[in-house]
C-alpha positions in Angstrom: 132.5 82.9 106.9 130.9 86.5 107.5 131.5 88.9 104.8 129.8 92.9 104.8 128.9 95.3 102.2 128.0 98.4 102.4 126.3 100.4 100.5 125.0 104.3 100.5 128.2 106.5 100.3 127.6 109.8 97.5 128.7 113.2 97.2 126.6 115.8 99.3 126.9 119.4 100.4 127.8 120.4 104.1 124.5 120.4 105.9 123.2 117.5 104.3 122.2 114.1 105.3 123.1 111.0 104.0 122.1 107.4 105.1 124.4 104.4 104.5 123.7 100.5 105.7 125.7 97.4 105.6 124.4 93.8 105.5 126.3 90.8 106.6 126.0 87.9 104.7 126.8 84.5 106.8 124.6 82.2 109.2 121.1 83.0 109.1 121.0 82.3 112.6 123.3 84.1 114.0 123.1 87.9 114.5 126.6 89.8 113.7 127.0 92.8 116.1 128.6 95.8 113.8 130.2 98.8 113.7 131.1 101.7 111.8 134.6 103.3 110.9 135.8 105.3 108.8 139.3 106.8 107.2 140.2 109.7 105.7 143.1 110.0 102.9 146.4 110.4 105.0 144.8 109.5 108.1 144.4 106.5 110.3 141.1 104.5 110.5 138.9 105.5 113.3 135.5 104.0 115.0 132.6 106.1 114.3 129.8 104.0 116.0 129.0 100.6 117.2 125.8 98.9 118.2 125.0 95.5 120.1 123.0 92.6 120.3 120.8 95.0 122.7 120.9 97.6 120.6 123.2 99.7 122.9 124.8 102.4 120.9 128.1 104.5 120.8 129.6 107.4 119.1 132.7 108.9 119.0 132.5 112.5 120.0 133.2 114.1 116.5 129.6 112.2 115.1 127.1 112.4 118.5 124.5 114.3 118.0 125.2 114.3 114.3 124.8 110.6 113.2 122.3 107.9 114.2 123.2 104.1 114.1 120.5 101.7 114.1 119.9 98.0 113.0 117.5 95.5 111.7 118.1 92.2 113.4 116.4 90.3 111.2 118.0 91.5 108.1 121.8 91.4 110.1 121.6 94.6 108.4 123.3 98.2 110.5 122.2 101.4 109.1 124.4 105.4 109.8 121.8 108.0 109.5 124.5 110.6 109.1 123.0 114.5 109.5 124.8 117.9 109.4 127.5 116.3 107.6 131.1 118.6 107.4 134.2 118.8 105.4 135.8 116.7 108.0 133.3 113.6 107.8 134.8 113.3 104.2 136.0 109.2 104.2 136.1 106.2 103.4 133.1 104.1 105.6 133.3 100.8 106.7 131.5 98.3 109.0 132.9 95.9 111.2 132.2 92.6 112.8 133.8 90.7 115.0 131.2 89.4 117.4 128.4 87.4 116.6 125.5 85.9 118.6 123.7 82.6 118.4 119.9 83.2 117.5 119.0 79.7 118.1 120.2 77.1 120.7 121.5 74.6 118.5 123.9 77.5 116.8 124.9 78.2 120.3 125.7 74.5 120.9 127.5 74.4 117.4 129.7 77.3 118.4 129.3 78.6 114.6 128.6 82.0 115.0 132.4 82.7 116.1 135.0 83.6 115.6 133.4 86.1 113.3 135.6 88.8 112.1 135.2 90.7 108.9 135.5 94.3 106.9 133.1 95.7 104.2 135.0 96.8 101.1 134.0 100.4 102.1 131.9 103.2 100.2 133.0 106.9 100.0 131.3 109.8 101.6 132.7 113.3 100.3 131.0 116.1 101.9 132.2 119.2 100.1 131.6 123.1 101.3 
């Protein structure tokens, strides 16, 4: 059973940059491909960014350019390097998993690694003006 938390969310100015991670805790040999979402109050949950087992990335359109997501394989940890925040970027962050890949070939065989589906508890980014 995976389970995420994430950690970095504060209060900053607009312009400011800010720099949150989120670790998965589950099999040591298997590497948990995450993403990042986020929800403001009154509005529905959307996907921020997302990285792979390649470390291929994606954005949505409001954060490229803006935000950076990176990862360190061997801690299953995903970092948001978040720059120029705004107003707008105020939410609740979370990360995602619900993919997971075998490190070694005896977790492959087991078929451990998946189903693996979890959310962080979140942690709150309030850019103010």
């Amino acid at each position: 059973q995976v389970q995420l938390a994430e950690s970095g969310g504060a209060s900053v100015q607009a312009g400011g940059s800010l720099g949150l991670s989120c670790t998965a805790s589950g099999y040591t040999d298997c590497h948990y491909e995450m993403s990042w979402y986020r929800q403001a109050p009154e509005k529905e949950r959307e996907f921020v960014s997302g990285i792979d087992g390649e470390g291929r990335t994606s954005y949505a359109d409001s954060v490229k350019g803006r935000f950076t997501i990176s990862q360190d394989n061997a801690k299953n940890t995903v970092y948001l390097q978040m720059n120029s925040l705004k107003p707008e970027d105020t939410a609740m962050y979370y990360c995602k998993t619900d993919r997971a890949r075998a490190r070694t070939l005896e977790a492959g065989l087991s078929g451990k690694c998946n189903p693996a589906y979890a959310w962080g508890q979140g942690t709150l980014v309030t850019v103010s003006s």
